[in-house]
Kinemage of the C-alpha trace (Angstrom):
@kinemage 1
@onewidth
@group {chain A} dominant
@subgroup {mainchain}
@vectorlist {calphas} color= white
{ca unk a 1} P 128.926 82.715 4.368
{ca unk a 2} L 131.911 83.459 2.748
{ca unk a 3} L 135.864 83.183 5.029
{ca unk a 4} L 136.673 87.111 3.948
{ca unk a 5} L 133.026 87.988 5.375
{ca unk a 6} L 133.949 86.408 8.776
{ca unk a 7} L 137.710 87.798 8.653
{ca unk a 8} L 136.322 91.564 8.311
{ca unk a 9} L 133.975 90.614 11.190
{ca unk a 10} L 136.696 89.425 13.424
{ca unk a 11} L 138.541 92.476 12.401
{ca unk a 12} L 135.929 94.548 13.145
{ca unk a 13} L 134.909 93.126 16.515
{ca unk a 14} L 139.090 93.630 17.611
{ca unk a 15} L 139.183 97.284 16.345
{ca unk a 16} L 136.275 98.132 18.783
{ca unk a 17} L 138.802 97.896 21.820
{ca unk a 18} L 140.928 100.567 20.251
{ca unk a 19} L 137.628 102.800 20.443
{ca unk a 20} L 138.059 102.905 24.404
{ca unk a 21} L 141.129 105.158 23.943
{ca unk a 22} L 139.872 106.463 20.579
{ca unk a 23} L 135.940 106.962 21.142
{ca unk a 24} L 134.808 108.316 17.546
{ca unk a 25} L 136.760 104.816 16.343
{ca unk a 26} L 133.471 102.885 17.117
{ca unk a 27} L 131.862 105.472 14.508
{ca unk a 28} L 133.758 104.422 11.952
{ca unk a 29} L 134.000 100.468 12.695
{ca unk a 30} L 129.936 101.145 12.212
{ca unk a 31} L 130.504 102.761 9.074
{ca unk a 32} L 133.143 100.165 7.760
{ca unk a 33} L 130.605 97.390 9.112
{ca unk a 34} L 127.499 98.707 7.848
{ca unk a 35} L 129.545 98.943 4.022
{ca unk a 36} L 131.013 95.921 4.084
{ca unk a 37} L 129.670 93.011 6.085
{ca unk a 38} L 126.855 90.895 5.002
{ca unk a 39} L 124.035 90.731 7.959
{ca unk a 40} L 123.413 87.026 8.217
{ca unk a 41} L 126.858 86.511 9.638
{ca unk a 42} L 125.745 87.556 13.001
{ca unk a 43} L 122.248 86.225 12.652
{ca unk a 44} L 120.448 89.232 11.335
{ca unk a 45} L 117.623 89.251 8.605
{ca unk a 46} L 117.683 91.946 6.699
{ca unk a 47} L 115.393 95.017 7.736
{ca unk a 48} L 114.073 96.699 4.819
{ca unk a 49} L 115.709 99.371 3.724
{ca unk a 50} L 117.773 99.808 7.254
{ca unk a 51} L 120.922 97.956 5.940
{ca unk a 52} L 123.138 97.107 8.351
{ca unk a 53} L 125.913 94.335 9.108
{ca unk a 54} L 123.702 92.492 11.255
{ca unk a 55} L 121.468 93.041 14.056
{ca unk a 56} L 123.466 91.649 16.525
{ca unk a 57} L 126.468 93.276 15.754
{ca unk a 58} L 125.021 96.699 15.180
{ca unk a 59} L 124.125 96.525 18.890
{ca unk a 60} L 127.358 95.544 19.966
{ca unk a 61} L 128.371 98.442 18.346
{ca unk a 62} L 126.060 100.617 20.176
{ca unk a 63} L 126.907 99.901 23.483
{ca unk a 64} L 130.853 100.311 22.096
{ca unk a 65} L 129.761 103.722 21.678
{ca unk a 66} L 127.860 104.399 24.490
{ca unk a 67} L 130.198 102.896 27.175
{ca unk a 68} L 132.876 105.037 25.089
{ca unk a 69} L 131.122 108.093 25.886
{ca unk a 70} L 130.784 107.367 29.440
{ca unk a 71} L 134.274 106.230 30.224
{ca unk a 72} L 135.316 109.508 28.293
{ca unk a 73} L 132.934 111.889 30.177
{ca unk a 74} L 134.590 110.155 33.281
{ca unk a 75} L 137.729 111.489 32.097
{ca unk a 76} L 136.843 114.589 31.212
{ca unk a 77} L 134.424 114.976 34.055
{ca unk a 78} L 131.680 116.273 31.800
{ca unk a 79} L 128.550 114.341 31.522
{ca unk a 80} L 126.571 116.295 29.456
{ca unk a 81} L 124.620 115.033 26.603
{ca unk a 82} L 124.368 116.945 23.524
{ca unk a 83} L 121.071 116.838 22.164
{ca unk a 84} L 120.522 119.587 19.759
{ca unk a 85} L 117.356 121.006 17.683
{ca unk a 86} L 117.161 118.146 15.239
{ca unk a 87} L 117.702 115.565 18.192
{ca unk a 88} L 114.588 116.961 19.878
{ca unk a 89} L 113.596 116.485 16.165
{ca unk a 90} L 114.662 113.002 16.031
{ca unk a 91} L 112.990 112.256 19.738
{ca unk a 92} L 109.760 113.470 18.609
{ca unk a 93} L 109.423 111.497 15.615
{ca unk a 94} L 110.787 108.468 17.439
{ca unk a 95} L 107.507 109.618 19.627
{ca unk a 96} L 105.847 109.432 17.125
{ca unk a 97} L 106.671 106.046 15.370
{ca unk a 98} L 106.450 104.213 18.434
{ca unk a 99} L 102.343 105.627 19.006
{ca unk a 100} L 101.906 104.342 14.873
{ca unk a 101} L 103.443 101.727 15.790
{ca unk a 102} L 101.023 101.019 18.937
{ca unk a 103} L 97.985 101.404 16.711
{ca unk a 104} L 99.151 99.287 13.709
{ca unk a 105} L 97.911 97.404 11.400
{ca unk a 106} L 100.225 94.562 12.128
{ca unk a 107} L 102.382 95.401 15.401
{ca unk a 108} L 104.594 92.398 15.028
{ca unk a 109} L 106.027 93.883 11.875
{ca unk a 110} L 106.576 97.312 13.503
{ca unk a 111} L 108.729 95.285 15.916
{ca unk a 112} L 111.329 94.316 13.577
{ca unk a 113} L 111.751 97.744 11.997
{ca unk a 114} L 111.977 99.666 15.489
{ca unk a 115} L 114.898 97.583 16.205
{ca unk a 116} L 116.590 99.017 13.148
{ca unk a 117} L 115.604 102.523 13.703
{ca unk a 118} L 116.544 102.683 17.240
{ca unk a 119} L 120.526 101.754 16.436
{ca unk a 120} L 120.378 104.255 13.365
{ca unk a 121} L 118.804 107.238 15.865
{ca unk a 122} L 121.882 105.622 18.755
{ca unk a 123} L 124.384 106.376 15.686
{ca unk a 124} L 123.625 110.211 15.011
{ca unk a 125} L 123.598 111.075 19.112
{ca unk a 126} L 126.549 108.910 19.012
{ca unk a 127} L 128.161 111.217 16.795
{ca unk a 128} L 127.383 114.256 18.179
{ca unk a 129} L 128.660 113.795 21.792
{ca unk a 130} L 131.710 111.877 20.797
{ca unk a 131} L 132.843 113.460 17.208
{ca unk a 132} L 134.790 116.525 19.106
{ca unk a 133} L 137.204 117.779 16.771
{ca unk a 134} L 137.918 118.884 13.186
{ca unk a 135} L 140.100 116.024 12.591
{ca unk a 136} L 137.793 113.178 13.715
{ca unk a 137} L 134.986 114.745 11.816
{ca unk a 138} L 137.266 114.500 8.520
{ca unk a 139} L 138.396 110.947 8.920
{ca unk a 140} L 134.681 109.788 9.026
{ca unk a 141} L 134.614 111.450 5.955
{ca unk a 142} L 137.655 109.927 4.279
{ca unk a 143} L 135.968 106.274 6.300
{ca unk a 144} L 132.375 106.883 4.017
{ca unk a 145} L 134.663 107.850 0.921
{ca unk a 146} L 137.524 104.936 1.024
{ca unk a 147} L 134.860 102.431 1.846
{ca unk a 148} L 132.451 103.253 -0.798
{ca unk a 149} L 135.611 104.060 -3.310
{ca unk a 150} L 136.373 100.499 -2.697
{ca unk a 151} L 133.151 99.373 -3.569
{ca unk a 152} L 133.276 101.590 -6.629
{ca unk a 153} L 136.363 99.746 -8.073
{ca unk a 154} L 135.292 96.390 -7.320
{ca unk a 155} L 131.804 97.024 -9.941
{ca unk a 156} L 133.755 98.675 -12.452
{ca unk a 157} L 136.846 95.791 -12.459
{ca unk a 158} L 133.881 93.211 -12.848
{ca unk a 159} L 132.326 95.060 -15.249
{ca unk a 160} L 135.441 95.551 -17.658
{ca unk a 161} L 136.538 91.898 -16.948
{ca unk a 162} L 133.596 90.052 -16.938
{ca unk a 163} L 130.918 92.392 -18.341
{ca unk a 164} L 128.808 91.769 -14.829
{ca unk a 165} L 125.817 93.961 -14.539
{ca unk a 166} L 124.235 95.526 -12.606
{ca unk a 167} L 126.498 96.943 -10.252
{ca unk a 168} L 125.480 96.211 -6.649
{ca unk a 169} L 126.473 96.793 -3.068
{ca unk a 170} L 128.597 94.671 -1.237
{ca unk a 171} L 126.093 93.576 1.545
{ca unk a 172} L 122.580 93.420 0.350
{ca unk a 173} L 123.301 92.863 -3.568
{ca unk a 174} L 120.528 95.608 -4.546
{ca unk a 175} L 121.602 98.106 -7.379
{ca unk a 176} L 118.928 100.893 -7.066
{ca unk a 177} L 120.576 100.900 -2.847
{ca unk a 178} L 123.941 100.990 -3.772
{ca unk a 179} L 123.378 103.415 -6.827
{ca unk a 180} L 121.429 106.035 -4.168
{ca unk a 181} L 124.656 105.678 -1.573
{ca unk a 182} L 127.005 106.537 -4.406
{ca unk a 183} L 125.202 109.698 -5.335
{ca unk a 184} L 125.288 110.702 -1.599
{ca unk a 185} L 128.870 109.772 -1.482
{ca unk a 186} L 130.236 111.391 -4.771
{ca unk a 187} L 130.190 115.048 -3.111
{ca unk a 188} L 132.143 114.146 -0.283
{ca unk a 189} L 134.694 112.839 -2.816
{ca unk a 190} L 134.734 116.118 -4.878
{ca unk a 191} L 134.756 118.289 -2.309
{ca unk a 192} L 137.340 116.594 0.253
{ca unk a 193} L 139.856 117.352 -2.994
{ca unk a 194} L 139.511 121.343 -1.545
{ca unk a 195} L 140.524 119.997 1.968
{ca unk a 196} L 143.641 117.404 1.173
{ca unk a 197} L 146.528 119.099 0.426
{ca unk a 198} L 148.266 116.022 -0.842
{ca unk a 199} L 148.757 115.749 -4.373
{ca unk a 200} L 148.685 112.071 -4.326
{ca unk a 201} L 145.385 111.636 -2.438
{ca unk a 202} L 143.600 114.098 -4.806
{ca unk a 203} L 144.953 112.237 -7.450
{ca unk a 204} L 143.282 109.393 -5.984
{ca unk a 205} L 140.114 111.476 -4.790
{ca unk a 206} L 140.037 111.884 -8.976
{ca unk a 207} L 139.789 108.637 -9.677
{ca unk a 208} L 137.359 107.382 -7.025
{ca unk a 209} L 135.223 110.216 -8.550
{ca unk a 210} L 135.107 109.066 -11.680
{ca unk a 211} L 135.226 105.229 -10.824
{ca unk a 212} L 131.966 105.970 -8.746
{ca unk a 213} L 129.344 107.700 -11.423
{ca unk a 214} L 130.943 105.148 -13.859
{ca unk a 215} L 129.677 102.513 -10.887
{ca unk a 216} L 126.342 104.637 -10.054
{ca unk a 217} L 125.726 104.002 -13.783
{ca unk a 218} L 126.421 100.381 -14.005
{ca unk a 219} L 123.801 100.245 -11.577
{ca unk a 220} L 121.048 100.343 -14.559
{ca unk a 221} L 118.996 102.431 -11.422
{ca unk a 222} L 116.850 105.345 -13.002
{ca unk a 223} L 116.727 107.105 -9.477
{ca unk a 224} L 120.091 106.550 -9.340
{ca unk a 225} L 120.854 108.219 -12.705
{ca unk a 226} L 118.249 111.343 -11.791
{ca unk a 227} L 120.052 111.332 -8.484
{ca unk a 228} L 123.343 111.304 -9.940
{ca unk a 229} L 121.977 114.561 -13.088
{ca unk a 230} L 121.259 116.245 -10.061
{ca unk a 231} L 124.174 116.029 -7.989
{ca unk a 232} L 126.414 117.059 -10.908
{ca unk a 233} L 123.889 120.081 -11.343
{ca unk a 234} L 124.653 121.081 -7.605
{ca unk a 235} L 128.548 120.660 -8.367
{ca unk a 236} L 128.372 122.751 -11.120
{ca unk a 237} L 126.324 125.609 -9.885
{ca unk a 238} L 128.500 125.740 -6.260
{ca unk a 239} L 131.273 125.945 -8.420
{ca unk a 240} L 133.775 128.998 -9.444
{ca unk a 241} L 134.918 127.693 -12.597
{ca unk a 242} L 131.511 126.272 -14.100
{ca unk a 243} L 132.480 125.990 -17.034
{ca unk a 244} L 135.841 124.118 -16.581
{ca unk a 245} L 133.830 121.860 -14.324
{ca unk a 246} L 131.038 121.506 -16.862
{ca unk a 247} L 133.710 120.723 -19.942
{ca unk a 248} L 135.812 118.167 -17.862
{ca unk a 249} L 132.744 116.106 -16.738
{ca unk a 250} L 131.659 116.257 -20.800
{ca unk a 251} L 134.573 114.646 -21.576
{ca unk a 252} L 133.800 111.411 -19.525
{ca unk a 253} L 130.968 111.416 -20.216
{ca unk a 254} L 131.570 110.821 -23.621
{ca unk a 255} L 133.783 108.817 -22.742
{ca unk a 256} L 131.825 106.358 -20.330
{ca unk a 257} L 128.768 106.488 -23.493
{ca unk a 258} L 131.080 104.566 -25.291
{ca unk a 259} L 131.675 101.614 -22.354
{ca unk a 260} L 127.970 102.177 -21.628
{ca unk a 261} L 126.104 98.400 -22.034
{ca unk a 262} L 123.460 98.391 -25.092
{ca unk a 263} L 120.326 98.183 -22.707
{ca unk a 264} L 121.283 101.182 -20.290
{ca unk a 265} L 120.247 103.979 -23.209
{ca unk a 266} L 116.588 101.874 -23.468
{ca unk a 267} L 116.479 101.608 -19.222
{ca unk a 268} L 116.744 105.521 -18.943
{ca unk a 269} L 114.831 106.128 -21.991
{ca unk a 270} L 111.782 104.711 -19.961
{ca unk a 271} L 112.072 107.606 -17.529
{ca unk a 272} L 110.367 109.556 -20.262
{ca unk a 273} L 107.871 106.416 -21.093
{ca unk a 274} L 107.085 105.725 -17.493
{ca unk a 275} L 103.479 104.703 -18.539
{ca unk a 276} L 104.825 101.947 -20.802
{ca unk a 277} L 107.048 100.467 -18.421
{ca unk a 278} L 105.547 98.099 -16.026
{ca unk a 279} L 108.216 98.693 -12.993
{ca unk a 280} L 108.432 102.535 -13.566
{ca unk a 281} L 103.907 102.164 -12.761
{ca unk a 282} L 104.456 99.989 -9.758
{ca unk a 283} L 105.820 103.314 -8.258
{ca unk a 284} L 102.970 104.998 -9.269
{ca unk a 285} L 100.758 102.463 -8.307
{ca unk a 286} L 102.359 102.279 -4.995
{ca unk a 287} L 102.176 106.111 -4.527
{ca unk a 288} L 98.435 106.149 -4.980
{ca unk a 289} L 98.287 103.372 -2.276
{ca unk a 290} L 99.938 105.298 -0.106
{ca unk a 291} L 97.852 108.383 -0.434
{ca unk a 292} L 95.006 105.963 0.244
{ca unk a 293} L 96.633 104.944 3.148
{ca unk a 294} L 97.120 108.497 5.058
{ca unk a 295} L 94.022 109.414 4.197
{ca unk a 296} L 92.476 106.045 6.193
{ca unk a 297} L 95.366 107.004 9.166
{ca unk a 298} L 95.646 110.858 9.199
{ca unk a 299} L 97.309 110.653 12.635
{ca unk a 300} L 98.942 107.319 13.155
{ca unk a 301} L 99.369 105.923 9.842
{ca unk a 302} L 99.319 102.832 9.161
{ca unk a 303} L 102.320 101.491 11.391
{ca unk a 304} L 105.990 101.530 10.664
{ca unk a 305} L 106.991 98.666 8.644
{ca unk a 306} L 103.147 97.485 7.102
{ca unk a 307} L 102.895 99.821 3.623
{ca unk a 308} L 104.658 96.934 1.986
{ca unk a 309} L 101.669 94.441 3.278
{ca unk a 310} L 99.276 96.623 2.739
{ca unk a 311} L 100.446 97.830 -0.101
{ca unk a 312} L 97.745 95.752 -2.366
{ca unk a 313} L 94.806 96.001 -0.219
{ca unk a 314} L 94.892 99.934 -0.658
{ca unk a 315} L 95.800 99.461 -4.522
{ca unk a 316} L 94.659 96.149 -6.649
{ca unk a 317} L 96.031 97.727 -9.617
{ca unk a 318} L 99.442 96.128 -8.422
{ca unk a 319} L 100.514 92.766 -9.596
{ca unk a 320} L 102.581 91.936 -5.988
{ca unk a 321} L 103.509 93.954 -2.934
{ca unk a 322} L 106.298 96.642 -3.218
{ca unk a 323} L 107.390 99.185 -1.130
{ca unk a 324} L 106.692 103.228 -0.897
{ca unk a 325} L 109.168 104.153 -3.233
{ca unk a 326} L 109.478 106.813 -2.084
{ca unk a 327} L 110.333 107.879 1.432
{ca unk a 328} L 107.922 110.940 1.988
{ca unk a 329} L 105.128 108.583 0.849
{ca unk a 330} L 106.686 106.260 3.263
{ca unk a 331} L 106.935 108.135 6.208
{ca unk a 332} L 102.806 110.128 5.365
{ca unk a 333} L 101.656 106.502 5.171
{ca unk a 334} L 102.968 104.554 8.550
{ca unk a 335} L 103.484 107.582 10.678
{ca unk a 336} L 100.899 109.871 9.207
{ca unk a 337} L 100.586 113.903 9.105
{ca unk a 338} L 102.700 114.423 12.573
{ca unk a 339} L 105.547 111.792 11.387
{ca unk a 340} L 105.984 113.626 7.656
{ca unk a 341} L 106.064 116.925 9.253
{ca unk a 342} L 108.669 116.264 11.875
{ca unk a 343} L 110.615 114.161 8.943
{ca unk a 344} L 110.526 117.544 6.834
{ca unk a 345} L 111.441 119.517 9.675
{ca unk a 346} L 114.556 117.789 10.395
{ca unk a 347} L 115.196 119.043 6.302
{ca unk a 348} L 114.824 122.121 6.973
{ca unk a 349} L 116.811 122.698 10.179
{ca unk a 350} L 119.599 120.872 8.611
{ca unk a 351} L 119.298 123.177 5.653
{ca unk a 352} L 119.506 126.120 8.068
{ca unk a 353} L 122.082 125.004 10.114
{ca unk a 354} L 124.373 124.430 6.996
{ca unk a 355} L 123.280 128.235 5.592
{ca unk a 356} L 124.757 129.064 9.526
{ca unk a 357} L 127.266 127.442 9.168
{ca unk a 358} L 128.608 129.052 5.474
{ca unk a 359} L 127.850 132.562 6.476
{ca unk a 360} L 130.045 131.968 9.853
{ca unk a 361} L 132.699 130.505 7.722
{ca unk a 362} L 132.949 133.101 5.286
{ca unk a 363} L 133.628 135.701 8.214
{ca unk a 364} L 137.315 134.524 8.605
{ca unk a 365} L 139.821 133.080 6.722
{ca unk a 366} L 140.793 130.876 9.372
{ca unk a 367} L 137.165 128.535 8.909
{ca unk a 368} L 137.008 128.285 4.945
{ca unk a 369} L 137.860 124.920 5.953
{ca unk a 370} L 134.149 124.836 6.614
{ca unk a 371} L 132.730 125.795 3.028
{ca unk a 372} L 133.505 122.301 1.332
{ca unk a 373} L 132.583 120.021 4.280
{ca unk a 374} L 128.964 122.348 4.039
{ca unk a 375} L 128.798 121.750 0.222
{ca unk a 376} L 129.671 118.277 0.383
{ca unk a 377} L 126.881 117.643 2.984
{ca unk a 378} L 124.571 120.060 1.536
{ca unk a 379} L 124.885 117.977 -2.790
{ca unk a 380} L 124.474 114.896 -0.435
{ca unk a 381} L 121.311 115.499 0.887
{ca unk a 382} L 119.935 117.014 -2.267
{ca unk a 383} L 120.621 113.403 -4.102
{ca unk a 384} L 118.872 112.167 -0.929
{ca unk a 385} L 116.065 113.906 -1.750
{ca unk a 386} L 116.113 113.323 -5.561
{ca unk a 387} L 117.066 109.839 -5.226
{ca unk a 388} L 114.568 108.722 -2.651
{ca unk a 389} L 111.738 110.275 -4.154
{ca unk a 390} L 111.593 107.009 -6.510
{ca unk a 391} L 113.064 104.518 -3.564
{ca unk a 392} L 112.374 103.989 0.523
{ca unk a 393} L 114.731 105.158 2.864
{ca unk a 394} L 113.267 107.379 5.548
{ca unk a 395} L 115.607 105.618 8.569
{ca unk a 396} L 119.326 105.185 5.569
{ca unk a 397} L 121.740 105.140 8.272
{ca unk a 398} L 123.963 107.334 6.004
{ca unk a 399} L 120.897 110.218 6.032
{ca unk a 400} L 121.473 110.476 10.346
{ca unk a 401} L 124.825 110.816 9.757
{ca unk a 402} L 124.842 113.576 7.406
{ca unk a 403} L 122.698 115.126 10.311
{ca unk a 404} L 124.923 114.015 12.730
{ca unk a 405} L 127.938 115.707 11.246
{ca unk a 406} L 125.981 119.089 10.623
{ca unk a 407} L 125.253 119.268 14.036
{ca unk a 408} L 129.197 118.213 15.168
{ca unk a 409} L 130.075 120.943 12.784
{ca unk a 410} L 127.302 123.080 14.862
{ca unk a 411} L 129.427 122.566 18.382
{ca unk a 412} L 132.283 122.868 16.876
{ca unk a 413} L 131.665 126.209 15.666
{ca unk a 414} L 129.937 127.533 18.640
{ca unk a 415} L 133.230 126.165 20.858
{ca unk a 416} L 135.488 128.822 18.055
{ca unk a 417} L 132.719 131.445 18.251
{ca unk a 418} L 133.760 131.146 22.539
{ca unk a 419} L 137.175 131.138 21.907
{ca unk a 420} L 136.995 133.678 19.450
């Protein structure tokens, strides 16, 4: 454990109080914790693929927000909760896991996981009933992008000094996680340089950008690098000067081939050799297994938690036990056919929300300000997709918050369309 660890801990533990006056504050302590603090501090094992500072703490965080909200509705004298169509969304597939979970395999694993879950489904209604205003929405913004900027740095400073690789997160030390956050995170970098008006901070917006797909590549992750091909594709596209865009990011990048290590060019060259490469089959291999699974567990699956377990039994062709890789085959396998459905429905409401929300913002002048918080959100979710189709991470805290925000963005529309 090491003395900085504990300091940010104490730090963030203090900061909470300032969330009684400031409720959305406790939304971004969560975000700064979940970034930056490793989880055996406060005595939590890690949950797979639901990083978070720590168990314990996570919790304490929880109940920051929720007596936040209550001692704000008892100001405001208005105690209603906002659910909205992908919270009905989210309580039906919590529904849902917990009945998988009932008839699992192994319940005492589901356990463990449902813990995890729970906080990161507390975090998105969280957000929605205390995020209230344009401003608070766009400092959890500038939270996700100075955090992860930080991060950013730190890799490419070891890299250049030391020659360390591969570039890892801060908390759980895994390079394929920390490569998928930084695609998610890269749009909101891009596109918060159309909200600051500060030449200074898009100066600096400039440099994070870069620093982070220099980082996302020192990650040696081949979802990471798809992830991050596709992102840039999205940029480009959304873009009015395309071709601008498209010559700038040609410069670094041949640029960054030159600081590139030796054995990155062979890693991603085994994208196209998958059937060589003995990692790039486990994913196959696991993605059979967890066809094999649903089809055992149509209805329940096979219980949140247990494809890793199982994971053999259902495929001998793998040399050791490995996750989904791949959070659709996840969520099929341990929640089966109701659980993948709801999880794609929450897609596409999100998706339609966000279409909403452009074609309300491109009524007025006055709510452009909308347009590159939408495309920011919108790239993100598409390197969700593209990045954890070769990784786990149905319950990625940072997924619920994208959510979260959309449907923030959602009330806070409605509230103009009333005033309006």
């Amino acid at each position: 454990m090491e003395p900085i660890q504990i300091l940010i801990g104490s730090i963030v533990i203090c900061s909470l109080g300032f969330a009684i006056i400031k409720p959305y504050i406790s939304i971004i302590v969560f975000i700064i914790a979940s970034c930056s603090i490793s989880p055996d501090i406060f005595g939590a094992s890690k949950i797979e693929l639901v990083p978070f500072c720590g168990e314990q703490l996570s919790w304490v965080i929880v109940l920051i927000i929720i007596f936040c909200w209550i001692t704000n509705a008892l100001k405001q004298r208005d105690f209603r909760v906002i659910i909205g169509v992908q919270g009905w969304l989210l309580f039906a597939f919590w529904i849902i896991i917990l009945i998988s979970s009932v008839f699992a395999v192994d319940n005492s694993v589901c356990l463990e996981h449902l813990r995890g879950i729970a906080i990161v489904f507390f975090i998105y209604f969280g957000i929605l009933n205390i995020v209230k205003t344009k401003e608070q929405l766009i400092s959890i913004l500038w939270t996700l992008v100075i955090v992860f900027g930080l991060s950013a740095l730190e890799a490419n400073i070891k890299y250049f000094q030391h020659g360390i690789t591969p570039a890892v997160d801060p908390v759980y030390r895994d390079n394929n996680y920390f490569a998928h956050l930084l695609v998610m995170i890269i749009p909101f970098v891009f596109y918060l340089t159309f909200i600051s008006r500060s030449l200074f901070l898009n100066v600096l917006l400039f440099i994070l950008f870069f620093a982070m797909i220099m980082s996302c590549i020192l990650t040696f992750s081949r979802g990471g690098f798809l992830g991050l091909i596709g992102i840039m594709a999205f940029i480009i596209l959304k873009s009015q000067k395309k071709l601008l865009l498209l010559i700038i990011i040609g410069m670094f990048a041949t640029v960054a081939i030159f600081f590139m290590p030796s054995q990155y060019n062979e890693r991603i060259k085994s994208i196209l050799s998958y059937e060589q490469d003995s990692t790039a089959m486990q994913r196959v291999y696991a993605w059979q297994a967890g066809y094999k699974m649903f089809l055992s567990n149509p209805l329940t699956g096979v219980g949140v938690g247990n494809f890793k377990d199982l994971s053999i039994q259902y495929n001998p062709k793998m040399p050791d036990k490995i996750t989904a890789h791949n959070s659709f085959v996840q969520v099929v396998a341990e929640c089966g056919l109701p659980g993948i459905i709801i999880f794609l429905a929450l897609f596409i409401t999100t998706g339609r929300e966000l279409l909403r929300l452009r074609q309300f913002a491109q009524k007025s002048h006055k709510h452009l300000w909308l347009l590159p918080i939408v495309n920011m959100i919108e790239v993100s979710i598409c390197g969700y997709i593209i990045g954890y189709s070769f990784s786990s991470g149905t319950y990625l805290w940072l997924l619920y918050i994208l959510m979260g925000l959309t449907a923030v963005l959602s009330q806070i529309t409605t509230q103009k369309e009333v005033t309006d």
